[in-house]
N, C-alpha and C positions, 0 to 999 in steps of 0.2 A: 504494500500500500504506500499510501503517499510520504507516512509517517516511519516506514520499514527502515531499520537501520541491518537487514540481513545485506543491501545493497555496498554497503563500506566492507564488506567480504570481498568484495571484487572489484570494488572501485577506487581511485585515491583522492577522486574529485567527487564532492557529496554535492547533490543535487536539494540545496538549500529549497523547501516550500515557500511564498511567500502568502501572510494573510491580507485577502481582499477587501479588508476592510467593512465587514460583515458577516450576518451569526444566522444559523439556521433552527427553530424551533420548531419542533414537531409535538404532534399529538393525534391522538386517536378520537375518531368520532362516530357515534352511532347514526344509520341513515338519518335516521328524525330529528336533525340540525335545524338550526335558527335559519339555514342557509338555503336561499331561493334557490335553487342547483339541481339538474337531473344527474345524481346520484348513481347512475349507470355510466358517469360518461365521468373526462378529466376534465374540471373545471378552473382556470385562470382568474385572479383576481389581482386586477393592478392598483398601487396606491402611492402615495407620496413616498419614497425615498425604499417600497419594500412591495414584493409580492407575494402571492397564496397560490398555491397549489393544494386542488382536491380531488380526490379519486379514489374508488373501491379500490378493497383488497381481499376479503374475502365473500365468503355463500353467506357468512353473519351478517351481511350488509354495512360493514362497517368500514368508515373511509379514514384515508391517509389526509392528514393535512399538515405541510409542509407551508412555516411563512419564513420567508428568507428578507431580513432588514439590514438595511444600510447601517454601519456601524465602526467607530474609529478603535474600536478594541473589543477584546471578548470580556467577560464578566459572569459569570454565571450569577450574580448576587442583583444583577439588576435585568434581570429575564423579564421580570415582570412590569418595570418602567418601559423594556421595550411595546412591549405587549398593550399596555395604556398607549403609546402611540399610534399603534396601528389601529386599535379601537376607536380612537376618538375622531377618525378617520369614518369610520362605519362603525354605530352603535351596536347595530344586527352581529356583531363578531364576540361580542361582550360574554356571553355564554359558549361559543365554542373552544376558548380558551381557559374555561373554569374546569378543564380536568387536568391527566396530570402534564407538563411539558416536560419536555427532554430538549437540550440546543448543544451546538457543537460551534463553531467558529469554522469558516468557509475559508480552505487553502487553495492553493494551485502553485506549479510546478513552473515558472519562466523561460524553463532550458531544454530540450527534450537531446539527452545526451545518448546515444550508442552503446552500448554494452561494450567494453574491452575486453570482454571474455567472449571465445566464440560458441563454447556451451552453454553459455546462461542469457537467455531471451526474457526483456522483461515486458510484461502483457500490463492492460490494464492503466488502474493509478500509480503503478510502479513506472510503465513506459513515460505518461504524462499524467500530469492531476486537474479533473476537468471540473469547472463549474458546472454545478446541479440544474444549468438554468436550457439546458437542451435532456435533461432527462438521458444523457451516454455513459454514465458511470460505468455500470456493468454490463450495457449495450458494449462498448468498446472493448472490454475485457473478453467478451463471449467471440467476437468478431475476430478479434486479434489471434484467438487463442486457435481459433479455425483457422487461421492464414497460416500459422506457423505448421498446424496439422498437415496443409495440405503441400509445405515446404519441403516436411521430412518426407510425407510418400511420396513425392515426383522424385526426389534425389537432389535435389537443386545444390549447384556448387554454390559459394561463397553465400551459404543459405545466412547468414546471422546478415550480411550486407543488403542482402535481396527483401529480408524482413522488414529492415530498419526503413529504408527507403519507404517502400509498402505504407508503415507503420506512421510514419512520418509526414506522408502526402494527406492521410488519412484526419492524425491528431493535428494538424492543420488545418482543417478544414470544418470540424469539428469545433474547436480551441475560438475559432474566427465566428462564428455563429452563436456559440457560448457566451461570447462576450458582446455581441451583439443583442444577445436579449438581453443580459443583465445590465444594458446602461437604458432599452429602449422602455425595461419592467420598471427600473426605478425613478422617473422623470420627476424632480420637488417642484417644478413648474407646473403649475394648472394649465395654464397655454399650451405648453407642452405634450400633458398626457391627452388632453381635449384633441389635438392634433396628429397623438398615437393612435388613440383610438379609432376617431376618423376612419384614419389610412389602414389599420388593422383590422375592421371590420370589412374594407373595401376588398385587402389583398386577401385576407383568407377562404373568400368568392371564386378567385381565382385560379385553377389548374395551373398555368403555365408558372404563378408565384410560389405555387406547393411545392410544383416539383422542380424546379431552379433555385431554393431556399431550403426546403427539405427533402426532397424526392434524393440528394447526392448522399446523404447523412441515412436515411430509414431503409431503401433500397439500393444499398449498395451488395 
């Protein structure tokens, strides 16, 4: 993982994380939330400086909700100062946050370095540390893990370079999208979001913006 120090086994140059300046909180919610939402499906919630993510997880009908807020350091002691901000933002969120939270502080990787060993292939938040905000965490891990599968059965010479590349073209592209929604989720401008939305209800109409903005990332 991002935080693995099994990597300093094999490397001399450690691939410092850096924090993005923001915290992620999570909690569990039963369908019958305060929340206007069809509950079958992922639902997006933009707000001043932070966004929601919601979406089943199980047959119990019970959803993930994920709010990720802009923030100049972590703190676990003031989870709940954050939490009043996003509320007072939408009063309706007041009761989704009254069970239990769990938050972690949002890293990422700046460098995406090579392996100098040619037996050890690193997949995953090990290869690059992705922001949560395209949802490729363990998409990229499963993905990566397949490329390298299908590395060792062809034979491929110089397979650790031929990965990397692969791996590389890939968490680029990825990396670039990631960070495009985390600046476009967080807008503290009212103008601003009013002019996200806009253009975000217009493009997500649109085929040919799905698949030239997501179609490179989900079918690949």
């Amino acid at each position: 993982g991002i935080f693995s120090n099994t990597r300093t086994f094999f490397e001399k140059k450690r691939n410092e994380p850096k924090f993005k300046n923001a915290v992620a909180i999570r909690t569990i919610l039963k369908s019958k939330s305060t929340l206007n939402i069809d509950t079958e499906k992922i639902s997006l919630l933009m707000g001043k400086n932070c966004h929601i993510v919601v979406y089943p997880i199980n047959r119990n009908k019970e959803l993930n909700l994920v709010c990720i807020i802009r923030e100049k350091k972590y703190d676990p002691r003031i989870i709940k100062t954050l939490v009043e901000k996003v509320v007072s933002q939408n009063p309706n969120l007041k009761k989704v946050f009254e069970g239990e939270l769990k938050s972690w502080p949002l890293y990422f990787t700046p460098k995406i370095l090579q392996s100098s060993n040619s037996k050890v292939f690193y997949i995953g938040d090990a290869f690059n540390g992705f922001l949560p905000t395209l949802a490729q965490g363990a998409g990229q891990s499963i993905e990566s893990a397949y490329e390298l599968f299908k590395l060792i059965k062809e034979g491929k010479e110089d397979i650790q370079n031929a990965y990397f590349q692969e791996r590389l073209k890939r968490a680029k592209i990825v990396r670039r999208r990631s960070n495009i929604n985390f600046f476009a989720f967080h807008f503290s401008s009212t103008i601003m979001q009013v002019i996200r939305n806009f253009f975000m209800k217009f493009l997500i109409k649109r085929k040919s913006f799905i698949g030239s903005y997501l179609g490179t990332v989900y079918k690949h």
